[in-house]
N, CA, C and O atoms as CSV, one atom per row, in Angstrom:
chain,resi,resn,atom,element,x,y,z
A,1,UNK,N,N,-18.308,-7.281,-3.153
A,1,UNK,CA,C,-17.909,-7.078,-4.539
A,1,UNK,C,C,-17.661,-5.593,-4.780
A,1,UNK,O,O,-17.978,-4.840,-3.859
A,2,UNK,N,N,-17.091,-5.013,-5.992
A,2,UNK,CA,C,-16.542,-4.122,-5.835
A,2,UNK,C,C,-17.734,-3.056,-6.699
A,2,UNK,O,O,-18.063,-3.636,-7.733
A,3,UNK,N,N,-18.257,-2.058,-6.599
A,3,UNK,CA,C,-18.894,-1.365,-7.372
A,3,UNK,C,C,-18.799,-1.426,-8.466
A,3,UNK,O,O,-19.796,-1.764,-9.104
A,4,UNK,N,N,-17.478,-1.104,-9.202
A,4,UNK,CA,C,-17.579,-0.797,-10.738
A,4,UNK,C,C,-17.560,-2.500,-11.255
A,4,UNK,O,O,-17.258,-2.443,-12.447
A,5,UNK,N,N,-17.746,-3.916,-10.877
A,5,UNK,CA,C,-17.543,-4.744,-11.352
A,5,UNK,C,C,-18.883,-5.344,-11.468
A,5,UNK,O,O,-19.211,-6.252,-12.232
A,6,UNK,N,N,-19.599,-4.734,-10.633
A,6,UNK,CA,C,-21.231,-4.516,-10.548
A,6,UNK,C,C,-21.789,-4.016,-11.453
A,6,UNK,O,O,-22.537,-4.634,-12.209
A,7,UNK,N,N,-21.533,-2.849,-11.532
A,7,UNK,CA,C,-21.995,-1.919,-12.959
A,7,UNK,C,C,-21.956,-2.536,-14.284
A,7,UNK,O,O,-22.819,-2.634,-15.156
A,8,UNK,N,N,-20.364,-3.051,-14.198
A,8,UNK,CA,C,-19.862,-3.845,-15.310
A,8,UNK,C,C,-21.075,-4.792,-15.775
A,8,UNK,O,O,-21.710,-4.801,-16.830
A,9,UNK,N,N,-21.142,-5.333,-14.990
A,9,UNK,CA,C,-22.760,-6.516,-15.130
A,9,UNK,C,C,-23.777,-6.351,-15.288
A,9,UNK,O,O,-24.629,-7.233,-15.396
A,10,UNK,N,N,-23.948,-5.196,-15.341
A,10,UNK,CA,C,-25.021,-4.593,-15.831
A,10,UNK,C,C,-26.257,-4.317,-14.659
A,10,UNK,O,O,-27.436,-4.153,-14.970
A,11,UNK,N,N,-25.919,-4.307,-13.740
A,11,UNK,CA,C,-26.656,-3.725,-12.340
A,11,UNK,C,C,-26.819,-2.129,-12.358
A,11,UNK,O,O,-26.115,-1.188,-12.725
A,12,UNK,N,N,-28.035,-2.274,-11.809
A,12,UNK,CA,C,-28.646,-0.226,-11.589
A,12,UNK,C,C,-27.622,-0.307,-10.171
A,12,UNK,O,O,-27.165,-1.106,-9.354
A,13,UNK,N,N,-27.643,1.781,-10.700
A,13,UNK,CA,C,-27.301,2.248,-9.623
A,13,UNK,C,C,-27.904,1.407,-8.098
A,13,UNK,O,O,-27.272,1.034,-7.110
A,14,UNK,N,N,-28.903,1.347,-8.321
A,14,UNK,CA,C,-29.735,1.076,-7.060
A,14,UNK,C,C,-30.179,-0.283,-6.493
A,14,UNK,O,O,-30.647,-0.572,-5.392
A,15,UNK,N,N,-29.850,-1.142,-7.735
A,15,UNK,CA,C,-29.387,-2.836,-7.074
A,15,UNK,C,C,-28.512,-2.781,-6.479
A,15,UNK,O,O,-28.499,-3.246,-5.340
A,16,UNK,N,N,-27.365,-2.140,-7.078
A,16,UNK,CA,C,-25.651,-2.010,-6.919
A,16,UNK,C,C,-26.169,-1.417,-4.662
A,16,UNK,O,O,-26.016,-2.088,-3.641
A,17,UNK,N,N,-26.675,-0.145,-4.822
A,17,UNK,CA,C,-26.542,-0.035,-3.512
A,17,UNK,C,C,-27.700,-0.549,-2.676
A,17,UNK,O,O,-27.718,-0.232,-1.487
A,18,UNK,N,N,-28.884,-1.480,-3.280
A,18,UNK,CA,C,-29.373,-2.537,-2.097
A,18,UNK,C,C,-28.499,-3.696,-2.253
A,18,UNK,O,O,-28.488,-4.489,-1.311
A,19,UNK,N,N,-27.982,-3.867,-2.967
A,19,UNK,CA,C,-27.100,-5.270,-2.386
A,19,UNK,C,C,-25.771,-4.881,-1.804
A,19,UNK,O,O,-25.014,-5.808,-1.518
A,20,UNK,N,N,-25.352,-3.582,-1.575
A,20,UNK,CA,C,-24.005,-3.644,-0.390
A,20,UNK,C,C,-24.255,-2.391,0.254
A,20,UNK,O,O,-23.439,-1.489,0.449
A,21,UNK,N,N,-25.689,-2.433,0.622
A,21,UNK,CA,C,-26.076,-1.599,1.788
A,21,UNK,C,C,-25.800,-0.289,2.001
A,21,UNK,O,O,-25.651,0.106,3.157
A,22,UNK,N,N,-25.725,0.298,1.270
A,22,UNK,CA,C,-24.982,1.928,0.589
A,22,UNK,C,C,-26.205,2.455,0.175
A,22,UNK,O,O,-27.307,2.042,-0.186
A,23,UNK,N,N,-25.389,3.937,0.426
A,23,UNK,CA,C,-26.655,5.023,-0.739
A,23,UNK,C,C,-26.501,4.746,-1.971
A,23,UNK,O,O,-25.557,4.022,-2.287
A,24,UNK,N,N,-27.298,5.203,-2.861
A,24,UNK,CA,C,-27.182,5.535,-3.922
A,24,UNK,C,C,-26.129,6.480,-4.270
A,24,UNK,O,O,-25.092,6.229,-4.883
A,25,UNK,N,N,-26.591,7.790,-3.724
A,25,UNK,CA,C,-25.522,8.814,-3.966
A,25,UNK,C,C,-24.112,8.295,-3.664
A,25,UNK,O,O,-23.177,8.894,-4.195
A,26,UNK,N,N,-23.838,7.165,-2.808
A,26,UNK,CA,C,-22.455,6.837,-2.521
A,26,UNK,C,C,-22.381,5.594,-3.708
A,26,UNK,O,O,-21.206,5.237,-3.617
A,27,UNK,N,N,-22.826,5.005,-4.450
A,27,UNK,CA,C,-22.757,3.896,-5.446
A,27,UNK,C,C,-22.271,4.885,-6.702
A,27,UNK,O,O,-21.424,4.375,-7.435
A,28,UNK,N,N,-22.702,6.227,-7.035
A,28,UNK,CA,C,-22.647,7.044,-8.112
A,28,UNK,C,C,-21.375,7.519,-7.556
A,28,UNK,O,O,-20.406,7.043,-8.147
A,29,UNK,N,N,-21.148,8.165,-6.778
A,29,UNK,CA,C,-19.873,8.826,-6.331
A,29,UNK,C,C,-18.518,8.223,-6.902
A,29,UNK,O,O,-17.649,8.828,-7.528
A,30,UNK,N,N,-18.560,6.378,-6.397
A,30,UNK,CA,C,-17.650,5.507,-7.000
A,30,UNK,C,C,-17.361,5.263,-7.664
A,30,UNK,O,O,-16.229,4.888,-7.968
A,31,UNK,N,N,-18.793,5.417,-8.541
A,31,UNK,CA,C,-18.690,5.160,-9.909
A,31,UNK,C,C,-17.740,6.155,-11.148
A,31,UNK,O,O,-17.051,5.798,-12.104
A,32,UNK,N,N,-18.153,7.776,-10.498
A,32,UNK,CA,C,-18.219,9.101,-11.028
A,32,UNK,C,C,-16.426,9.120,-10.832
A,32,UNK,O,O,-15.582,9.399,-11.683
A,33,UNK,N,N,-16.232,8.707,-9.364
A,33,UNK,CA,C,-14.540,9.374,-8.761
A,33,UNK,C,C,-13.415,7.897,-9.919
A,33,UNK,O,O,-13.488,6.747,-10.353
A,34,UNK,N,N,-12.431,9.227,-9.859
A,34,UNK,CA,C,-11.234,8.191,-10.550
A,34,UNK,C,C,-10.172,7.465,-9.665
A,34,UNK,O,O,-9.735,8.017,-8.656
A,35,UNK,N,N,-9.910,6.676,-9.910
A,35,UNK,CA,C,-9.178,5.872,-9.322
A,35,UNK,C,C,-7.460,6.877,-8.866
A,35,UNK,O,O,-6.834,7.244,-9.861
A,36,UNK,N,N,-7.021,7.134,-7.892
A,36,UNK,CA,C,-6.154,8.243,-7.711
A,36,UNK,C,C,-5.568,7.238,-6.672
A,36,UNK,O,O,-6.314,6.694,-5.858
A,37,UNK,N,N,-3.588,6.881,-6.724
A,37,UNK,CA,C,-3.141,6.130,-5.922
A,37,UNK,C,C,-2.275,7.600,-5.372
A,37,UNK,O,O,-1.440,8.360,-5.863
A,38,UNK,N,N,-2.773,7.521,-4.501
A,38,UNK,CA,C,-1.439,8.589,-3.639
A,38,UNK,C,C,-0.016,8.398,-3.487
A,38,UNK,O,O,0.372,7.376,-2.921
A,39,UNK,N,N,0.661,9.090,-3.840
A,39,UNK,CA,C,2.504,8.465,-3.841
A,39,UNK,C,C,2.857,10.697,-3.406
A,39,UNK,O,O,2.094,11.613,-3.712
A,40,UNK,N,N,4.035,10.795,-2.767
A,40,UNK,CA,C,4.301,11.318,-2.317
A,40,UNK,C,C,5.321,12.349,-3.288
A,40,UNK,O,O,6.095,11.680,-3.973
A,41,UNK,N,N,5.421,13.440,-3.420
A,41,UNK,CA,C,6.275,14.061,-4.456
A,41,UNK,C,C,7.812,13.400,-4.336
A,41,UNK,O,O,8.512,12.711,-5.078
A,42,UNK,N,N,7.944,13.934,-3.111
A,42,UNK,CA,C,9.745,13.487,-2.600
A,42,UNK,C,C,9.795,12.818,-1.825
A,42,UNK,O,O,10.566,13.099,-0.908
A,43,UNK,N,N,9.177,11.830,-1.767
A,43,UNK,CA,C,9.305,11.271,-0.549
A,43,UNK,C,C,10.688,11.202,0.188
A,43,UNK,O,O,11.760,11.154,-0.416
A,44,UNK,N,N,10.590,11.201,1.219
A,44,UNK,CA,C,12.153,11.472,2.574
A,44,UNK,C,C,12.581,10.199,2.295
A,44,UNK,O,O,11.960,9.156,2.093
A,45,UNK,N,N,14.393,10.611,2.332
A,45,UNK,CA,C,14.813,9.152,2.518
A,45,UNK,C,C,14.597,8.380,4.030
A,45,UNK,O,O,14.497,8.721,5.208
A,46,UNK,N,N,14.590,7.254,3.315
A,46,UNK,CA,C,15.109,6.188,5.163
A,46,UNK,C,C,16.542,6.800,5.258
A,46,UNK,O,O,17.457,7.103,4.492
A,47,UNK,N,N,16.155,6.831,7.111
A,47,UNK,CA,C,17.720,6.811,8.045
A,47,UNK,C,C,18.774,5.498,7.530
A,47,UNK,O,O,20.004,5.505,7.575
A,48,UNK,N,N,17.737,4.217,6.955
A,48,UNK,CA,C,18.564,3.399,6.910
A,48,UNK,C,C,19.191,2.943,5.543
A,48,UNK,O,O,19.919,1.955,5.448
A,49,UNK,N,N,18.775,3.911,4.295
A,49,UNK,CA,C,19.034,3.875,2.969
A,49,UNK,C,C,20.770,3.654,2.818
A,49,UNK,O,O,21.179,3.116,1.790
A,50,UNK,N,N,21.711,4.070,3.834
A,50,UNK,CA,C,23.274,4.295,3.498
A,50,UNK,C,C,23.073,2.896,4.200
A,50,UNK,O,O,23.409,2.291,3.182
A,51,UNK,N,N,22.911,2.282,4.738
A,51,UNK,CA,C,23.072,0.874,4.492
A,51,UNK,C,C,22.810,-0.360,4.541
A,51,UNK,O,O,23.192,-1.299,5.240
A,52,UNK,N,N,21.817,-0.174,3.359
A,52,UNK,CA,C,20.794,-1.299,2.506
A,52,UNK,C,C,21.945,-1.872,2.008
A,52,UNK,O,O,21.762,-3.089,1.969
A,53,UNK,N,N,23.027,-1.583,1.614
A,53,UNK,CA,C,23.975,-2.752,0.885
A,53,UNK,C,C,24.451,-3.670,1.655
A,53,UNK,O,O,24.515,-4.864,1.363
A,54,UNK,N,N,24.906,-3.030,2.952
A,54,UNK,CA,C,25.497,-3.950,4.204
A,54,UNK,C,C,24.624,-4.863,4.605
A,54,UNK,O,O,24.891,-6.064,4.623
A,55,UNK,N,N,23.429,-4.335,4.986
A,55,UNK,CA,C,22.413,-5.103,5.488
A,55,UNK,C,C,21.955,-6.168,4.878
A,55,UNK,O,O,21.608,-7.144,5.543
A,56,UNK,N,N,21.883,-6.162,3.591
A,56,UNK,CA,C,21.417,-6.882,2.318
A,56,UNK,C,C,22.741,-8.276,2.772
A,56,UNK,O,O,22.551,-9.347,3.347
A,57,UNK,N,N,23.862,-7.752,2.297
A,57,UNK,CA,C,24.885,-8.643,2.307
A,57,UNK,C,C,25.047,-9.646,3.775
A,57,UNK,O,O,25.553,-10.768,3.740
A,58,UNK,N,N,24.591,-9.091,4.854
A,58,UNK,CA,C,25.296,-9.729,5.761
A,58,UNK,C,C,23.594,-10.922,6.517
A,58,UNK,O,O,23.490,-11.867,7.299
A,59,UNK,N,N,22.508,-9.992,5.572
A,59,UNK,CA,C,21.236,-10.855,5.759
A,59,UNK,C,C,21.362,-12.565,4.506
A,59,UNK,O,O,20.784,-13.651,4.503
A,60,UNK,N,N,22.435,-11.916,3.634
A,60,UNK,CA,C,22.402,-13.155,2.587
A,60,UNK,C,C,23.337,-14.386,3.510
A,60,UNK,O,O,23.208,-15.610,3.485
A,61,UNK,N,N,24.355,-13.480,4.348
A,61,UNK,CA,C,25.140,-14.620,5.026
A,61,UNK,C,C,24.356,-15.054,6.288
A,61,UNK,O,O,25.201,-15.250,7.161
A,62,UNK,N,N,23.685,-15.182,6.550
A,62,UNK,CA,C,22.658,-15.574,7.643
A,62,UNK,C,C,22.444,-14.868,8.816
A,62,UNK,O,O,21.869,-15.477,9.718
A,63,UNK,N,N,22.863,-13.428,9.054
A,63,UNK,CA,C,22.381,-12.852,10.009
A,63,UNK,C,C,21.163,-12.198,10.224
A,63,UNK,O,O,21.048,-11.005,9.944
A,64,UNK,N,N,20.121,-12.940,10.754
A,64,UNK,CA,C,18.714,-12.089,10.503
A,64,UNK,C,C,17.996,-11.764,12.032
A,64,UNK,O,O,16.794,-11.841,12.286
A,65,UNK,N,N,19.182,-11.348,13.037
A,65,UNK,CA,C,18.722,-10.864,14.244
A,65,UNK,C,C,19.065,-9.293,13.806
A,65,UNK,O,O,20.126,-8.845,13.370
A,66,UNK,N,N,17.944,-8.685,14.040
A,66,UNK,CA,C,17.734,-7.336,14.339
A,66,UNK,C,C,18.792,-6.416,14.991
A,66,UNK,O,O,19.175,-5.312,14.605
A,67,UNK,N,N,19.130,-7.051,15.952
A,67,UNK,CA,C,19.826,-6.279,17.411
A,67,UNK,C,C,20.854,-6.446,16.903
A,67,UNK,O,O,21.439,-5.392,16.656
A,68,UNK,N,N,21.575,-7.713,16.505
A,68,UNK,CA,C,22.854,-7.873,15.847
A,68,UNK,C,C,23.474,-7.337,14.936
A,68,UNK,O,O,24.696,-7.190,14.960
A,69,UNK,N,N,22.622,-6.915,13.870
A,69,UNK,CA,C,22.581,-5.859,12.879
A,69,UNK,C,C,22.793,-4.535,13.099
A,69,UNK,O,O,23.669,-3.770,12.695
A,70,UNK,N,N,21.866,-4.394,13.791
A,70,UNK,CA,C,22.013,-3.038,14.620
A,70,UNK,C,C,23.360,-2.430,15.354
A,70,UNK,O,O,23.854,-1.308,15.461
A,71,UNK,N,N,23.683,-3.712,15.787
A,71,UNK,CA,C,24.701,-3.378,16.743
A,71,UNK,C,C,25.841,-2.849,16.065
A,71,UNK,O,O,26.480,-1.837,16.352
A,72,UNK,N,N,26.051,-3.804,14.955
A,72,UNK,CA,C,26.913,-3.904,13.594
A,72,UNK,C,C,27.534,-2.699,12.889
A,72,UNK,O,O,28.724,-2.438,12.713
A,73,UNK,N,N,26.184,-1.875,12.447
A,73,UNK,CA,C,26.105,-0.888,12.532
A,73,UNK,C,C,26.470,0.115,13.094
A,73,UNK,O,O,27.276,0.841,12.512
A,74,UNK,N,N,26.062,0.408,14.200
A,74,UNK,CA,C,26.932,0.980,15.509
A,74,UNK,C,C,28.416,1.300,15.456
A,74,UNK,O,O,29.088,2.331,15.446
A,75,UNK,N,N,28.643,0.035,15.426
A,75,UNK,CA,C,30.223,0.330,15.159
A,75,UNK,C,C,30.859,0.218,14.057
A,75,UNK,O,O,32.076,0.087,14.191
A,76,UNK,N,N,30.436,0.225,12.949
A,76,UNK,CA,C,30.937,0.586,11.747
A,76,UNK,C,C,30.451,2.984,12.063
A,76,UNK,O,O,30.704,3.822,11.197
A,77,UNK,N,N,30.086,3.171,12.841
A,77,UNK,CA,C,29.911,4.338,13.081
A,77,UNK,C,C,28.648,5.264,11.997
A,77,UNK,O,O,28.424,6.459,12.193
């Protein structure tokens, strides 16, 4: 179970970390830290972003071998 859904329920610090085998100091930490999703400023484009349209289109007409695609590619240059 997840710490803060523990807390939520009204569990001590210190039930919270004898029942999932943790410190204390690490049950407070979780509690204390904010939730932070990492995402990247700029993230780099994909090599394969110039052609998501082709790919898209020719996966709707039933080509879903890899290599074939690839190849496809290739020679469209």
């Amino acid at each position: 179970m997840n710490v803060r859904d523990l807390k939520q329920q009204g569990w001590s610090v210190s039930a919270i970390a004898q029942q999932l085998d943790i410190d204390r100091k690490t049950v407070r930490r979780y509690l204390l830290d904010q939730v932070h999703s990492y995402q990247r400023e700029n993230p780099a484009p994909a090599k394969v972003d110039p052609y998501r349209p082709f790919l898209r289109e020719r996966w709707e007409q039933g080509v879903h071998n890899a290599r074939k695609l690839l190849d496809e590619i290739r020679d469209r240059g």
